[in-house]
C-alpha positions in Angstrom: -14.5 -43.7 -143.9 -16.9 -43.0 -141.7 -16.5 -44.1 -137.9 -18.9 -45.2 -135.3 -19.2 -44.4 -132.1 -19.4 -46.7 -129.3 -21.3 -45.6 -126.2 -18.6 -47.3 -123.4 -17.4 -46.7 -119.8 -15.9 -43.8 -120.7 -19.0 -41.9 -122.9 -22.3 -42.4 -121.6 -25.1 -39.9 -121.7 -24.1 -36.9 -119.4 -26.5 -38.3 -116.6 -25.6 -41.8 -116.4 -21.9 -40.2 -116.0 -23.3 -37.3 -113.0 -24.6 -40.6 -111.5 -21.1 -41.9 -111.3 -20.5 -38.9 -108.8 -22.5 -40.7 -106.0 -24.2 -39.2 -103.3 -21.8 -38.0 -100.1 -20.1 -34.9 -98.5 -20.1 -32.7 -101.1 -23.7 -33.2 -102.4 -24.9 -33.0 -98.1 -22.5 -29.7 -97.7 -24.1 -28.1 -101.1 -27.7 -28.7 -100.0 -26.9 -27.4 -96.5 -25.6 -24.4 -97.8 -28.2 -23.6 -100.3 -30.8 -24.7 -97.5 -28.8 -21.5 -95.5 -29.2 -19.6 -98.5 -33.5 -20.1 -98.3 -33.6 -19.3 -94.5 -32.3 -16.2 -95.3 -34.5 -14.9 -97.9 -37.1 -16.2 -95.5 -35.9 -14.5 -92.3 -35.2 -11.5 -94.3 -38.6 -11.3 -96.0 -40.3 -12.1 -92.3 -38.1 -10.2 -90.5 -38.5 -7.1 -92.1 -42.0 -6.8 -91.2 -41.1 -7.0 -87.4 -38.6 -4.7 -87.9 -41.1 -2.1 -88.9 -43.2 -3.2 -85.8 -40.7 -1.8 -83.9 -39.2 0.9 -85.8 -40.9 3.5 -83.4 -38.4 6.2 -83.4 -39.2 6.3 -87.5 -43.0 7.7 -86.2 -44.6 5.1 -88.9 -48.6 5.5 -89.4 -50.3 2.6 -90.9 -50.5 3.7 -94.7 -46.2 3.6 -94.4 -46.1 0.4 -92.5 -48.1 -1.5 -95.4 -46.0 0.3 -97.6 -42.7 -0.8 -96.3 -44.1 -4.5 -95.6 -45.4 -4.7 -99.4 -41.9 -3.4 -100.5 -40.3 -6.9 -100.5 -43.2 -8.4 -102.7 -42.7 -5.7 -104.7 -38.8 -5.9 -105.4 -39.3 -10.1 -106.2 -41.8 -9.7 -109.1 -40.0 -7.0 -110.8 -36.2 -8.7 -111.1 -37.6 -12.5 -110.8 -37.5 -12.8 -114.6 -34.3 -11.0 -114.9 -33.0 -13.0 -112.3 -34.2 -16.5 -114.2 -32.6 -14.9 -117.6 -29.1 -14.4 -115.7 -29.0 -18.0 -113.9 -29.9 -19.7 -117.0 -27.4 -17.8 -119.6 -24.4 -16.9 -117.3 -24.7 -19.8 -114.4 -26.5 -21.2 -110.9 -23.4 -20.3 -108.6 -22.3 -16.7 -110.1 -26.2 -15.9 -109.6 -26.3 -16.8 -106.1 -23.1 -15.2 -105.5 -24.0 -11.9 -106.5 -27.9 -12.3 -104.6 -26.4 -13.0 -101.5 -23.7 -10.8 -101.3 -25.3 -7.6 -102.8 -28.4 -8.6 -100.4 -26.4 -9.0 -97.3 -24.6 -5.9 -97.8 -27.9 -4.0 -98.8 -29.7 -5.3 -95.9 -27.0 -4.4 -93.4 -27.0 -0.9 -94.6 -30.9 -0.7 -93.9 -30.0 -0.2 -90.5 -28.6 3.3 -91.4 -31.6 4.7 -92.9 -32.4 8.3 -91.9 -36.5 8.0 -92.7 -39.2 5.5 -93.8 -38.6 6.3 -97.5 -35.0 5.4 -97.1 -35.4 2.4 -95.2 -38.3 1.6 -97.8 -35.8 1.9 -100.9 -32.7 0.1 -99.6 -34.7 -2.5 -98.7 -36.5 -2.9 -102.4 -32.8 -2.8 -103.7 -31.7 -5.6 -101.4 -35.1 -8.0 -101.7 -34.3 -7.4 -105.5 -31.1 -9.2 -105.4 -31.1 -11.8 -102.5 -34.7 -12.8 -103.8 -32.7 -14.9 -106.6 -32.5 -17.2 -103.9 -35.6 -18.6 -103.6 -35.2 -20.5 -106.8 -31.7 -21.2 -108.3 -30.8 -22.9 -104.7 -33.0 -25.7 -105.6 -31.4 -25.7 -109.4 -28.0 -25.6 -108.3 -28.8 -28.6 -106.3 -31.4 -30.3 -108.7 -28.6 -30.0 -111.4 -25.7 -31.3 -109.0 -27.1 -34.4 -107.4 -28.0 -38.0 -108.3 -31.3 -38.7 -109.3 -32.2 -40.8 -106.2 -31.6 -38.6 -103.5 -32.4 -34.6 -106.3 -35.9 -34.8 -104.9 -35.1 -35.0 -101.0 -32.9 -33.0 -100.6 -34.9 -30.3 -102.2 -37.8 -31.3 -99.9 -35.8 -31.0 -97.0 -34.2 -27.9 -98.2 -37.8 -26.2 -98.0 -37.7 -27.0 -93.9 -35.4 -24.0 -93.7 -38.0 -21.8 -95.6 -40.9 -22.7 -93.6 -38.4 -22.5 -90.3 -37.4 -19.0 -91.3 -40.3 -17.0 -89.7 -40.0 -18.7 -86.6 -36.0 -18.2 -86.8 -36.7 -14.2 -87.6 -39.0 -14.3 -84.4 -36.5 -15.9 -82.6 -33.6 -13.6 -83.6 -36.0 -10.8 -83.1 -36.9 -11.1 -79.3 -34.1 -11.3 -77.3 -32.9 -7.9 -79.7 -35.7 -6.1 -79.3 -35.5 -7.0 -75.7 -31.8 -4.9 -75.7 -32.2 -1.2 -74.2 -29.4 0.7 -75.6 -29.2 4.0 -77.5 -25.9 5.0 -79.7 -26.3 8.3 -81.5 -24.5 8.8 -84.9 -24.3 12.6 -85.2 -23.1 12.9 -89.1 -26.4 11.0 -90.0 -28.9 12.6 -87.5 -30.1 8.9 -86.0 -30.0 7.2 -83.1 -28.8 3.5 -83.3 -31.2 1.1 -81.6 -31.9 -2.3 -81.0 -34.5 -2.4 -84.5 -31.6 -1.1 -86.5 -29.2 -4.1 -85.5 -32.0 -6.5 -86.0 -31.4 -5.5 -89.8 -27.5 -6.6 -89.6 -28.8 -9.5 -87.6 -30.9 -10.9 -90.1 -28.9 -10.2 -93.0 -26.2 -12.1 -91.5 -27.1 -15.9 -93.0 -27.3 -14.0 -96.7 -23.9 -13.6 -96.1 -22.4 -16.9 -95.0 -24.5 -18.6 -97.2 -22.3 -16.7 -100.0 -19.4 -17.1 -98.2 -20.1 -20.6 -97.9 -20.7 -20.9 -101.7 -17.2 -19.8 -103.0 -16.3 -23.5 -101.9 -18.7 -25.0 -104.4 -18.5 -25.9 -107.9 -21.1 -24.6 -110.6 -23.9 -27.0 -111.8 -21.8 -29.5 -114.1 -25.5 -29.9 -116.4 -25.4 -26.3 -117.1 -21.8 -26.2 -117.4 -22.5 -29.2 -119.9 -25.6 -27.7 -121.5 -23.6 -24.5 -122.4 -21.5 -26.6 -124.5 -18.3 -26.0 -121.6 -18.0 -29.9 -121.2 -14.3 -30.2 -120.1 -15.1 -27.8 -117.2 -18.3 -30.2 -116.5 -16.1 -32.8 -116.5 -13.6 -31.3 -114.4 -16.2 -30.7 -111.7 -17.7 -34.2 -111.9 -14.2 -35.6 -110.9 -14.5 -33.1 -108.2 -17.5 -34.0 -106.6 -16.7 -37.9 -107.3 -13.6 -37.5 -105.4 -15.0 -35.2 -102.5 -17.4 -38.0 -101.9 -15.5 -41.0 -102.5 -12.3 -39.6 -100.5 -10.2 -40.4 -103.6 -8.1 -39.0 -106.6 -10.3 -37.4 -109.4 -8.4 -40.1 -111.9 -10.3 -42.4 -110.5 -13.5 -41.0 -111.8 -12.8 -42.9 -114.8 -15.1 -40.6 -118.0 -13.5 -39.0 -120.0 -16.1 -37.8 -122.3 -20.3 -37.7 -122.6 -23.3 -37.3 -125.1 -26.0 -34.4 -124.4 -29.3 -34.8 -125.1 -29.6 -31.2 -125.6 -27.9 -28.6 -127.4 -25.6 -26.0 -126.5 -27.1 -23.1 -126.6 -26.1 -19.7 -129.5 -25.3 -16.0 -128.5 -28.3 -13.9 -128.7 -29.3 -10.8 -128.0 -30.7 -10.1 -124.1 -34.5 -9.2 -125.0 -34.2 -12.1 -127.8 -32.3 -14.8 -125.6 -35.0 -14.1 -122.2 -37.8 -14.6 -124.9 -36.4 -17.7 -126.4 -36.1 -18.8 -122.2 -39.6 -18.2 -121.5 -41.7 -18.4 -124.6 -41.2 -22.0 -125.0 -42.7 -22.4 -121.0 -46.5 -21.7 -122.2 -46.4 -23.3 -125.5 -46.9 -26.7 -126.1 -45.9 -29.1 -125.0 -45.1 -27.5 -121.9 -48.1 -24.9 -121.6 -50.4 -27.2 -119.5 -48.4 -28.5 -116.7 -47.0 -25.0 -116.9 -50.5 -23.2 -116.4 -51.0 -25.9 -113.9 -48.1 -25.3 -111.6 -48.2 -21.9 -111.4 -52.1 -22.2 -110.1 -50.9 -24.6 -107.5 -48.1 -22.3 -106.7 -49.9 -19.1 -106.7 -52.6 -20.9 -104.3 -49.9 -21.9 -101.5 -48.4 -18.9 -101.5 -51.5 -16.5 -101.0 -52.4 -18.7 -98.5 -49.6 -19.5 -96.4 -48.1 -16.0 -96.8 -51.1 -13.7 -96.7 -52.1 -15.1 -93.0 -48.8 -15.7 -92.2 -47.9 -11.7 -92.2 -50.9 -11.0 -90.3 -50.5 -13.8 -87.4 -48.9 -10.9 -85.1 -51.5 -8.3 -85.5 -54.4 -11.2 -85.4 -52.5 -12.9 -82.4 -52.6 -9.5 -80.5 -56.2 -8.9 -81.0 -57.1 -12.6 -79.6 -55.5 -12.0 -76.6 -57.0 -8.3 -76.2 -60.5 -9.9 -76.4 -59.4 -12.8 -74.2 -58.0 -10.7 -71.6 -60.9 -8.2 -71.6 -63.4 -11.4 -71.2 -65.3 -9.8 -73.1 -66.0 -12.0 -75.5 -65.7 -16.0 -76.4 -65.9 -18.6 -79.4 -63.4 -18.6 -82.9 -60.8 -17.0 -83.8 -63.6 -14.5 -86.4 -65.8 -14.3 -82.8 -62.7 -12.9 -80.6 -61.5 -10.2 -84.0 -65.1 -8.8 -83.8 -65.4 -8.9 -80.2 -62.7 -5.8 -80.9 -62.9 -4.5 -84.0 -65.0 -1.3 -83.2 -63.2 -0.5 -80.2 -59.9 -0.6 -81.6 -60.6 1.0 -84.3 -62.0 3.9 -83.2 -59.5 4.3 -80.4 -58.4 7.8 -82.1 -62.0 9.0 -82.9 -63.7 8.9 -79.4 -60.5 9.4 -77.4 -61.8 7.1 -74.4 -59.7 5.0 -71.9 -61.0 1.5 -72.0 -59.4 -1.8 -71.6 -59.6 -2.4 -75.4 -58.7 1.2 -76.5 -55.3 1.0 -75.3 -54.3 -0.4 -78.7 -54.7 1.3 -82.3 -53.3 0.7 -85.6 -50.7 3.6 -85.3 -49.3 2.1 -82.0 -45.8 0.8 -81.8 -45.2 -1.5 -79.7 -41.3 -1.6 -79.9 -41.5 -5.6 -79.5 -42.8 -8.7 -80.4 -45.5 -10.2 -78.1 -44.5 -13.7 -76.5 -47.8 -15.5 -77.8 -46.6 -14.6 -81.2 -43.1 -16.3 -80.4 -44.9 -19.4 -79.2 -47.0 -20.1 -82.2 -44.9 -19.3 -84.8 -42.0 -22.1 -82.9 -44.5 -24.0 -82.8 -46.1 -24.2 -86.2 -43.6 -23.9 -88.0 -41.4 -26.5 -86.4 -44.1 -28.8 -86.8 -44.4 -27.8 -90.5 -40.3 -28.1 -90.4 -40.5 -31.4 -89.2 -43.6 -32.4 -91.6 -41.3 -31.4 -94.7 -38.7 -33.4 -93.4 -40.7 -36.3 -93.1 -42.3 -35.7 -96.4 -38.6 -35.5 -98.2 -38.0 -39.2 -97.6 -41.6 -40.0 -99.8 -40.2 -39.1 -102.8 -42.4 -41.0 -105.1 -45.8 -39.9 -103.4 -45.4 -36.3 -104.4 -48.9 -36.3 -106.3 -50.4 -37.7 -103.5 -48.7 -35.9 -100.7 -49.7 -32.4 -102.5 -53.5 -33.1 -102.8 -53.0 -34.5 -98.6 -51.8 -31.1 -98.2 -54.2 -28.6 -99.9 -57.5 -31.0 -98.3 -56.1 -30.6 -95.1 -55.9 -26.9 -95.8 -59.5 -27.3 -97.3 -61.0 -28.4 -94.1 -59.2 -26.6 -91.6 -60.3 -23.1 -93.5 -63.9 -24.1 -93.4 -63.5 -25.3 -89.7 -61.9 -21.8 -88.2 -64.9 -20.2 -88.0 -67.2 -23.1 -87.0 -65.5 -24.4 -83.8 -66.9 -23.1 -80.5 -63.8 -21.7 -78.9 -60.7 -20.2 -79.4 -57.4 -22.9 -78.9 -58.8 -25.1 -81.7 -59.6 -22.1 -83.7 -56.2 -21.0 -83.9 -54.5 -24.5 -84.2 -56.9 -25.0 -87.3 -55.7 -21.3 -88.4 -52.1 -22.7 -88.5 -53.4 -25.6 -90.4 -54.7 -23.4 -92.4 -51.7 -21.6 -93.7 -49.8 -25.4 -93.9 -50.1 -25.1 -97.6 -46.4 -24.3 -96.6 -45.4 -28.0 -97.0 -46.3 -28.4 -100.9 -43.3 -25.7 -101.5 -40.4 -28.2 -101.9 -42.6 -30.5 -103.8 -43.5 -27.8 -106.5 -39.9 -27.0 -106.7 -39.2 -30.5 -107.5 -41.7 -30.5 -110.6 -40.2 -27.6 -112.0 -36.9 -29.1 -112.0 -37.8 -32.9 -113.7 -40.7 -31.1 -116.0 -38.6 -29.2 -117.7 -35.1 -29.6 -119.3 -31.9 -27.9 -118.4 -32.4 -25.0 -121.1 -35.3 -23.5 -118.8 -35.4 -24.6 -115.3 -33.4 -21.3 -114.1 -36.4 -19.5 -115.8 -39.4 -22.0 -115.2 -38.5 -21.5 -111.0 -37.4 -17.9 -111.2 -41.1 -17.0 -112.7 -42.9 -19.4 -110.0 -41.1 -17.3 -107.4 -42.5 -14.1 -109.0 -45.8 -15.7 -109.6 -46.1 -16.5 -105.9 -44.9 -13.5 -104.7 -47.2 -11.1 -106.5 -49.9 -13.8 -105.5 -48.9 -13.0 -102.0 -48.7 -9.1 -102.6 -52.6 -9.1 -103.7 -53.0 -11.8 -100.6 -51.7 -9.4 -97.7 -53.6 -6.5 -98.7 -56.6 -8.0 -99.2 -56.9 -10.4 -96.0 -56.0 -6.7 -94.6 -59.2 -5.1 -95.8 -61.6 -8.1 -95.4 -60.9 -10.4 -92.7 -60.9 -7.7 -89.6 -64.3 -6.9 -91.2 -66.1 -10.0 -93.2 -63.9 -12.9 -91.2 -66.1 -15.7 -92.0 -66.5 -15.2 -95.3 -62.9 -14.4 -96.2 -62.0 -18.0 -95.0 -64.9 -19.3 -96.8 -64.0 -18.1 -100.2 -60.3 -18.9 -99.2 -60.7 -22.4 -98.4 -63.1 -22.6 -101.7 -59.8 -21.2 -103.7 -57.8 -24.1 -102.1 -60.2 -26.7 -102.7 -59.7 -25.6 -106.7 -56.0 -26.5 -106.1 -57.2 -29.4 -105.0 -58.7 -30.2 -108.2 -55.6 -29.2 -110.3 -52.8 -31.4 -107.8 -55.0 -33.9 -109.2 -53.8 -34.1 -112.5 -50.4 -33.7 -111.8 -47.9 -36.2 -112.9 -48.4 -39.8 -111.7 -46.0 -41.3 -108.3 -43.1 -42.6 -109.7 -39.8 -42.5 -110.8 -39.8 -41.2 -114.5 -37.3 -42.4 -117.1 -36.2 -39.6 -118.4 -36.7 -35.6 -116.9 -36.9 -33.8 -120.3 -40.1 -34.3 -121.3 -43.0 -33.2 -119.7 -45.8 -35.8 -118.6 -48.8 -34.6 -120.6 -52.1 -33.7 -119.1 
């Protein structure tokens, strides 16, 4: 005889029983610590281009410095989809575990390099491993909260990522600012305050994996991967780290999957089977649509972003010189033939002092004061935007019109102030980061969201590689029309946020809303 089995207390689906858990310490601790985890990646990837800024004893000339700041981009799309493969077949925790601490340690050791092509290589080997960040911290959470609070907290976990530039510069001043010298004879360098910036900066990488051994793995994948006493196990955990109580009292002792465990495969065969199924239906659509909207905020946020110092420093050239008035495009061609041709002609002028081979050795205070700014406000946007979890569609197009109108707008206002607020504004695409993560997590089931976030990483990052070098050939020279065509690109965004999936709560996060 057959027996039936009755769905009670004790067996529910597997996330009616996570919901059990609750929300408290241990779900407020494992955000904080995978929002540590994002500031880092951000802080490193930032940072590292002001390092090279003042990284003047490694005689850099322009073609090495775009080199070495590309080299980051470059690392993130080549072990992105690896890194997706690895978080969805062996586990959220053990991937950010080995990121952050191979990264930290890789990062620190940067500040040993001998030459540019050292410097350039240990920093590609540590951007390939701590760039794993930028996606499974959101899953790890995604996976280990209740429903009603998953989408905030991943929100508010992207205020560390668009605080990190302004944290880099803020780390990066008061070091550059040190006047010290410390030779270290059996490697033929000099120690100096831009090589312990490096250790600086790779410091939260490692107390965010530190910080991580104290944290359980997802229980979803544990439960996906057909592991369901361990699942359970940490379940009681987290119920008891929140509720101050004994893990008995968590009171399931079993619980039905909507999804299968998944069978041994080969590597090339199992990363297939993880990504294949993302741009078939009846995921293709939303999938081709997310990665637009993704690729879009990240070459525009990014791109500009990198460039703000060197931008920044031509403004105030122009300013100082009174030379010339207006936007921010007026005050960058106010200078651009001087500057440039600083080597050729050899003169002396007010506006010849600077050239691209120049290094400075520091970072400019106006360059300090806008990124705090900005990006606090942007910080404090997000934060604001976290607790509207049921207005994401709307939020998103908010966010890519605003960026709409303030790219038109640079070039059109009369003087400078204004034009550089609305640059900011410009690059505020910023704030639809957090919300993209949290479509990727409730668009997809468990079986591919390590994947699904790992290749919008890569997708905006390689977005942003094309973005940096070509703002640097084309704005110094054709400003206008770069942010023209930029804002036009953005307005398309626009048009694709607008079929996203409608504001509010869905029943059920494993099947995609259709277009």
């Amino acid at each position: 005889m057959v027996c039936e089995t009755k769905e009670t207390e004790d067996q529910l689906p597997f996330d009616e029983a996570l919901e059990k858990t609750g929300n408290g310490i241990y779900n407020i601790l494992l955000a904080a610590t995978c929002a540590l985890s994002l500031l880092a990646i951000g802080a490193d990837l930032f940072g590292f281009s002001l390092v090279v800024t003042a990284a003047c004893d490694l005689h850099l000339t322009v073609a090495q410095k775009g080199i070495l700041t590309s080299t980051p981009f470059i690392g993130i799309l080549l072990v992105s989809y690896i890194w997706g493969y690895v978080s969805d077949t062996r586990g959220r925790r053990v991937t950010l575990l080995i990121s952050l601490t191979f990264g930290f340690l890789l990062s620190s050791i940067c500040s040993l390099s001998i030459d540019w092509i050292s410097l350039g290589v240990l920093k590609f080997l540590s951007v390939c491993f701590s760039c794993a960040a930028n996606s499974v911290s959101y899953t790890l959470v995604g996976e280990s909260c209740v429903r009603r609070v998953r989408n905030k907290y991943m929100v508010m976990m992207t205020c560390f990522i668009l605080f990190s530039p302004a944290f880099a510069a803020l780390l990066t001043y008061p070091i550059l600012k040190l006047d010290f010298e410390a030779p270290i004879q059996c490697l033929g360098i000099v120690f100096r305050p831009w090589r312990l910036l490096n250790i600086i900066l790779a410091l939260p990488s490692g107390l965010g994996a530190l910080a991580l051994y104290f944290f359980h793995e997802s229980p979803k994948f544990l439960a996906n991967c057909g592991r369901r006493e361990e699942a359970l196990e940490v379940m009681r955990s987290i119920y008891a780290v929140n509720h101050s109580c004994s893990k008995e009292e968590f009171g399931i002792t079993s619980f039905t999957m909507s999804e299968s465990a998944k069978k041994e495969q080969s590597l090339f065969r199992a990363m297939y089977e993880q990504s294949a199924p993302l741009f078939r239906p009846p995921y293709l659509w939303r999938t081709l649509q997310l990665y637009f909207i993704v690729a879009v905020v990240f070459i525009t946020n990014n791109s500009f972003l990198v460039w703000l110092p060197h931008i920044l420093n031509l403004i105030k050239i122009s300013m100082e010189s009174n030379t010339a008035s207006g936007n921010v495009c007026d005050l960058i061609s106010a200078v651009k033939s001087p500057l440039l041709n600083t080597t050729a002609n050899g003169t002396d002028t007010g506006l010849s002092q600077i050239s691209p081979d120049t290094c400075v050795g520091t970072i400019e205070e106006n360059v300090i004061i806008t990124l705090m700014i900005s990006q606090t406000v942007f910080s404090f946007l997000n934060f604001v935007i976290s607790y509207l979890p049921n207005h994401r569609r709307k939020l998103m197009i908010g966010i890519l019109c605003l960026s709409t109108l303030s790219g038109f707008s640079v070039s059109v206002v009369p003087e400078p102030i204004s034009s550089v607020v609305l640059f900011m504004v410009f690059t505020s695409t910023c704030l639809g980061m957090g919300i993209l993560a949290s479509y990727f997590v409730d668009q997809y089931p468990t079986t591919y969201r390590g994947m699904v976030s790992s290749l919008s990483i890569m997708v905006g990052r390689s977005s942003s590689f094309v973005g940096i070098n070509l703002v640097g050939n084309v704005i110094f020279h054709h400003c206008r029309i770069t942010f023209n065509l930029w804002s036009l690109l953005v307005l398309c965004s626009v048009v694709a946020a607008w079929f996203l999936p409608p504001d509010k709560p869905l029943e059920s996060a494993e099947k995609p809303t259709k277009l």
